[in-house]
N, C-alpha and C positions, 0 to 999 in steps of 0.2 A: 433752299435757304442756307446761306452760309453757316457754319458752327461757329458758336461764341468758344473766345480763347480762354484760356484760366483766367486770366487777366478780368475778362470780363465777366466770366461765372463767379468770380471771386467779389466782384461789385454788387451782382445779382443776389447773393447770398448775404452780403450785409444789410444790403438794405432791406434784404427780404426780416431779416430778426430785428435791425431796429424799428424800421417801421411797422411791423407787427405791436411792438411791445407800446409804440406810440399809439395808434390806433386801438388797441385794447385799453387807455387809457379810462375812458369812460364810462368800460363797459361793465363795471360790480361795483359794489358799493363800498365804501370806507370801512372795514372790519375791525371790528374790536377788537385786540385794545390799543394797539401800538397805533396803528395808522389814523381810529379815528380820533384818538386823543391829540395825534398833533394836525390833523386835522382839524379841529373844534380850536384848539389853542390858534393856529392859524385865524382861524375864522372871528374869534375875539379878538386877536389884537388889531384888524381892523374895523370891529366894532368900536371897540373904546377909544381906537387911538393911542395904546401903549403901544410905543414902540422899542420901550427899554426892557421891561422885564415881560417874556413872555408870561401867559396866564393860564392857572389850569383849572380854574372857577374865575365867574366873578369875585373879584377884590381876595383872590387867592394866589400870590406868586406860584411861578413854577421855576424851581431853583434845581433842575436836574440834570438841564445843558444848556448851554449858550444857543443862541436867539438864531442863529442863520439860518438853518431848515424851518424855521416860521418864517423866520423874513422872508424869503423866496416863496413861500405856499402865500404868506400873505398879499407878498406884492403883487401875486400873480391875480389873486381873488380882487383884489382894487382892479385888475385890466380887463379878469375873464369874467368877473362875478363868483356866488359860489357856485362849485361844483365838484363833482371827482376831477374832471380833469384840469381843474387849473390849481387844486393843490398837488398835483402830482406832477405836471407837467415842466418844474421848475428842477424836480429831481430828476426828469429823463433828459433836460437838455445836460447837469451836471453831468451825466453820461457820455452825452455826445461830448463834452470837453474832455473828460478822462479821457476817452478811444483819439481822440486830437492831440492831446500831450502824450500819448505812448504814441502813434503814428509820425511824428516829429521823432521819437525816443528812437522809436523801430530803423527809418530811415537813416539818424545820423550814426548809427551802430551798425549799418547792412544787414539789416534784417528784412526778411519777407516784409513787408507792411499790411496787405491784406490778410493773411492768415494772421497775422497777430490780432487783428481787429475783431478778423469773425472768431477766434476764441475765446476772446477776452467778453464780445457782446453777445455771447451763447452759453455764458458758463452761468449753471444756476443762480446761483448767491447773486452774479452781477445781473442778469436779464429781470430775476424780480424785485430785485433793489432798484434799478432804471426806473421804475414806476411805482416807487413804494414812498410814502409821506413817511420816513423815516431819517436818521440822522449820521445814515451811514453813509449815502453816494455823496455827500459834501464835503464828511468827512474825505474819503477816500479819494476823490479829486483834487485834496488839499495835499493828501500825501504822497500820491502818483507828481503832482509838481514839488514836493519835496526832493523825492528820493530823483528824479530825474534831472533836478536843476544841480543835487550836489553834483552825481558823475560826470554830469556832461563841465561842470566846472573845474571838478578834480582833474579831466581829462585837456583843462584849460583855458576852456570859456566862461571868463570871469562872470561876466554879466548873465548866464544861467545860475548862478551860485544866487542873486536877486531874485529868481524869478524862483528857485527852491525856497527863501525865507517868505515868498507871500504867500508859496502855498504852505508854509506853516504858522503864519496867519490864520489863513481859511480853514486848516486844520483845527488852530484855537476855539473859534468862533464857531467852529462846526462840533463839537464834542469835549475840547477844554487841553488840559495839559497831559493828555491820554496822547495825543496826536506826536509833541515832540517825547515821548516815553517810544512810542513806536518808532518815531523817526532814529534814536538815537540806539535801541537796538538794531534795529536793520542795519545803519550808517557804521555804529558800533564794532558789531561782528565780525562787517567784510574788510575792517579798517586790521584788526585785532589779527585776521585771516592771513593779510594780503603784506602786513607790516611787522608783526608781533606788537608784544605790548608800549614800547616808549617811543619807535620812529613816528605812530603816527599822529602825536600831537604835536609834535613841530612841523610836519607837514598842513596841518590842519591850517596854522598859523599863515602857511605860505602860500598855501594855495586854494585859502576861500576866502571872502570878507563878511569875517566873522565880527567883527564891531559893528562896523559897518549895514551888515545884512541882520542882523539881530535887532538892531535900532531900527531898522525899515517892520520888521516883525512886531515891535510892541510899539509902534508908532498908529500904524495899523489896529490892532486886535486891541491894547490897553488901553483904550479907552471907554471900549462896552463896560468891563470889567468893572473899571470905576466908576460909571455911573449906575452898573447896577448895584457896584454897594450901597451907593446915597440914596439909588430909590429905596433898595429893599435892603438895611441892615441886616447881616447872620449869612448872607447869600454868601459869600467869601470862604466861610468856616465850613457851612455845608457843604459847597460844591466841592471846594479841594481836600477837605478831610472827612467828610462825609462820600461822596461818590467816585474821588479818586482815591482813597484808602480802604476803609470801613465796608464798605460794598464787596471790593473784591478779597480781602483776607477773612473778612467775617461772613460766613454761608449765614449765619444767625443771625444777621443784621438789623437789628429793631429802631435802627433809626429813619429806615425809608419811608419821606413825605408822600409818597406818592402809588404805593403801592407793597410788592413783597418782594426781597432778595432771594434769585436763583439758587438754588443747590446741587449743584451736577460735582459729579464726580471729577478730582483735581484729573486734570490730565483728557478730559473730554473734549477740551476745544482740536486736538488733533482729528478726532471723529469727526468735528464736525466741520472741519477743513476738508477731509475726504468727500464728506456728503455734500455739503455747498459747492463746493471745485465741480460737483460732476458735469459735463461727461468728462471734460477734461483732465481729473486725477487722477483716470486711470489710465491716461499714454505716460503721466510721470515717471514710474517707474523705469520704462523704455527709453525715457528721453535723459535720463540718469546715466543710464546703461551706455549710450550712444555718444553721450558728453565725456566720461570719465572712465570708459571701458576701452569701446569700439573706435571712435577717433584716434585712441595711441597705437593702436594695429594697424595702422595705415599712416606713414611719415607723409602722407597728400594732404592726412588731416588731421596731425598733430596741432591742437590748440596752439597756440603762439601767445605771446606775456597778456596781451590786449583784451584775446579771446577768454582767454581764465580768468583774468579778471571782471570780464564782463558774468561770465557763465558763475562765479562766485557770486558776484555781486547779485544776482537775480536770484540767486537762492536765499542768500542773507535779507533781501527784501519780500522775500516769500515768506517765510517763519517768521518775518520780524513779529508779528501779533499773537501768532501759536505761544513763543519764547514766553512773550507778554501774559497771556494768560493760562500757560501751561496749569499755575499754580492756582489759578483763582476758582470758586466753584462758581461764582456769577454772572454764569457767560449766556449769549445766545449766539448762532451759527452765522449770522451777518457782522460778529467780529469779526470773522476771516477774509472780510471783503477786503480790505486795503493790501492785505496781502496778492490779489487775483490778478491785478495786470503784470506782477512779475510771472505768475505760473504761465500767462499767456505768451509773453516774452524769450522766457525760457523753455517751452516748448518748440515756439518756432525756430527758435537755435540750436536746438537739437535738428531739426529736420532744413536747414538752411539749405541743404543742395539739393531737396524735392519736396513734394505736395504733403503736409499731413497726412496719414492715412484717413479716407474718406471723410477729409476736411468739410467737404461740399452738403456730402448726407447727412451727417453727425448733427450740424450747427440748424440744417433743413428742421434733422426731426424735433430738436430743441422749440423751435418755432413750430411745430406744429401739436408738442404739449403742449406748449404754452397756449395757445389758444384753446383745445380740449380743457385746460383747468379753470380758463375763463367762464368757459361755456359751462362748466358745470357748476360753478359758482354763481354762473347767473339767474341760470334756469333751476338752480336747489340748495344745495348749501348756505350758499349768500343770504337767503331768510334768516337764519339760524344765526350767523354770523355777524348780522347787522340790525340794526332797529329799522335799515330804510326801510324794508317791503311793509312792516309793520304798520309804521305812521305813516305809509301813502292808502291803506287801508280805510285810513278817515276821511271821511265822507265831506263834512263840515267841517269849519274852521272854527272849532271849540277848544276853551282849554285841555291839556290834557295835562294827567299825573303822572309821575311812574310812583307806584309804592313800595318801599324800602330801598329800592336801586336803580339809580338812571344810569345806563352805561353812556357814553362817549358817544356814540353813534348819532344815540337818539337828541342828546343836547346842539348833534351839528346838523341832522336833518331833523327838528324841529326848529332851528336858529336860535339856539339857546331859550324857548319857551315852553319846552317841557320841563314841567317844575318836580321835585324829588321831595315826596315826605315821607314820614315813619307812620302816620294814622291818617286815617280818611278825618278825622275829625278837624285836620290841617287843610281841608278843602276850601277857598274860597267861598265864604256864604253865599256871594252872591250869583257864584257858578251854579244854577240851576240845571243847566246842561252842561256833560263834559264828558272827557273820555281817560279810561283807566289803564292802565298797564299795571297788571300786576304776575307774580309766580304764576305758574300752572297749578300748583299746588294747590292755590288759593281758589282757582274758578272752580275747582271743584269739592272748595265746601261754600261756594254760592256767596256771591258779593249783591246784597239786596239793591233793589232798583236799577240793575245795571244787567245789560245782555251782553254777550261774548260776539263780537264783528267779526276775529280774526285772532291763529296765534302760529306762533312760531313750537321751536325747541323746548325754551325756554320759561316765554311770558305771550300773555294772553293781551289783545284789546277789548276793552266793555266799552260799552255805551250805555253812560249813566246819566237818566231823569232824576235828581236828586230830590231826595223827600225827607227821609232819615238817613240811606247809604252807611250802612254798617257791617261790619263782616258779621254772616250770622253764626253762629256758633254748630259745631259740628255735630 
């Protein structure tokens, strides 16, 4: 049998991590709390038919981010039904379009193209973002068509400079005015870099359509905006001074509708750029070395104006988000995704006249954690982690409660019918029969008329003949 070329191991290899990451789609359950809350919020707004303000209860706005990572979980859930895979499935094709706008990016620059793809779809943060009901891969497909439409337009192609302002659109809609803060440090830097401080706004002037392409931007995106102030009054205040200021200066933020504001140490998003990058941030160092050391020892591969400029600019769009929240303590490690397809970029152009090193195995073994984490989420963890195993536990198709806390989970595989009280004495009277979820804690000072079916970590399932039903006393 003939041997396959790079060419085509290099095929074999993408598809081998994206299809992996598709196909594991369905395979755990929605974990609390991030996934299954917009998960559930998904799943109501096509319950009720809100399609302006997403929801995080019934008849409770959720004023946290703008509406497009529901839209997409939702529309999906209108084609596929619900499921794991059809609210996830909207974020892995987002994926498939980023690696499509850097592989156009890779090509018109001379870059490898397959090695840019398999690192950029093997790097942690991006492989379990492709399948995460979160509001990062929309974001970051918004900004991978930013940052790609300005160069390729700086570089003269006016008409990418449009196709840069919709992904700052999508960037709006996918996470808010977070998106052009990133885009303008990134754009910023390399401009500041490459020009000093005053040439390059008159450039700017000359060589983008900036009226023009800005007016395509809030033609676009301003319009959610305004109609969700009319639905939901305060939405405006909150969102842009609430979650774009307040959040990230104030570690002590007591105005979060929705939960608690992070406290990490200022300067931790760099950490967690290393860990998310993996495996890939650990050739950066070498591909630094090879860019700005090793090339001028060799007049063969002296960088040239083109090349620097590019080899900056991929840097200045790597950090752009680190810059962003160097200072803030309220971060999680899937900020640093929008920064990822420069790392992948700028890696391949480090190694432009050969293979990565063990490009082929590296992205292999990626894909073969990733399935081991599956697998151990499904067959253990994933209990703990979710309310499904729980509520498929019941037998019958009986009310059930959660007492004192219904997490996220349970509100989307129950279909919003598990109801949340503070006392059993808020039991429907006429629930004769029902099922409980309550602490651990609780089943073992004995919930009368109720037996234990099943429990997790956490909380326990009963199954309650109701007569009196009252916690008995300890």
């Amino acid at each position: 049998m003939r041997a396959l070329s790079t060419g085509q191991k290099s095929i074999a290899v993408l598809l081998l991590v994206v299809l992996t990451r598709l196909l594991l789609l369905p395979l755990y359950p929605l974990m609390d709390t991030t996934e299954a809350r917009y998960g559930e919020m998904a799943r109501l707004m096509v319950e009720t038919g809100n399609w302006i303000t997403p929801l995080f209860d019934y008849d409770v706005p959720f004023w946290g981010k703008p509406p497009l990572h529901t839209w997409m979980s939702a529309a999906s859930i209108v084609l596929l039904g619900v499921s794991e895979f059809a609210v996830r499935f909207p974020h892995w094709i987002a994926a498939m379009l980023t690696l499509a706008v850097v592989a156009v990016f890779a090509n018109k620059q001379r870059l490898p193209v397959l090695p840019s793809l398999i690192i950029l779809a093997s790097t942690a943060v991006f492989i379990v973002s492709a399948g995460a009901v979160m509001t990062d891969m929309a974001l970051t497909l918004g900004l991978t068509m930013a940052m790609v439409g300005f160069f390729l337009c700086w570089q003269g192609e006016v008409r990418w400079g449009y196709f840069g302002f919709i992904g700052l659109a999508i960037g709006l809609l996918a996470k808010g005015p977070v998106a052009l803060v990133i885009f303008a440090i990134g754009t910023g830097l390399w401009l500041l870099w490459q020009y000093g401080v005053f040439r390059p706004w008159k450039l700017l002037w000359q060589r983008t359509p900036l009226v023009s392409g800005l007016l395509l931007m809030l033609i676009i995106a301003l319009p959610w905006y305004v109609l969700a102030e009319n639905a939901t009054p305060g939405f405006l205040n909150y969102f842009i001074v609430g979650e774009h200021w307040s959040r990230f200066v104030d570690s002590g933020w007591q105005g979060d509708l929705y939960g608690s504001a992070h406290d990490q140490t200022r300067g931790t998003i760099w950490l967690y750029f290393l860990g998310a990058a993996l495996p890939w941030s650990a050739f950066l160092p070498q591909a630094l070395y090879k860019i700005y050391v090793e090339a001028p020892k060799h007049s063969d591969k002296q960088l040239n104006s083109n090349d620097s400029a590019l080899a900056s600019y991929l840097i200045c769009w790597m950090i752009a988000p680190m810059v962003l929240f160097t200072l803030a303590g309220n971060i999680l490690p899937a900020y640093v995704l929008p920064g990822i397809p420069a790392l992948a970029l700028l890696i391949t152009f480090a190694w432009r006249g050969s293979l990565v090193p063990h490009l082929h195995k590296v992205a292999i073994a990626i894909a073969a954690l990733l399935m081991i984490a599956v697998a151990v989420i499904h067959f253990g963890s994933g209990k703990d982690k979710s309310e499904r195993w729980l509520l498929q536990q019941r037998t019958e198709m009986l009310p059930t409660y959660y007492l004192d806390k219904r997490p996220f989970s349970a509100r989307f595989y129950s279909a919003g019918k598990a109801k949340e009280i503070i006392s059993l004495a808020e039991v429907n009277h006429n629930d004769t029969r029902y099922y409980l979820v309550v602490h651990n804690s609780k089943i073992e000072l004995g919930v009368e008329d109720c037996e234990k079916v099943a429990n997790n970590k956490d909380r326990g399932l009963l199954y309650c003949s109701r007569s009196s039903s009252v916690l008995s006393k300890p």
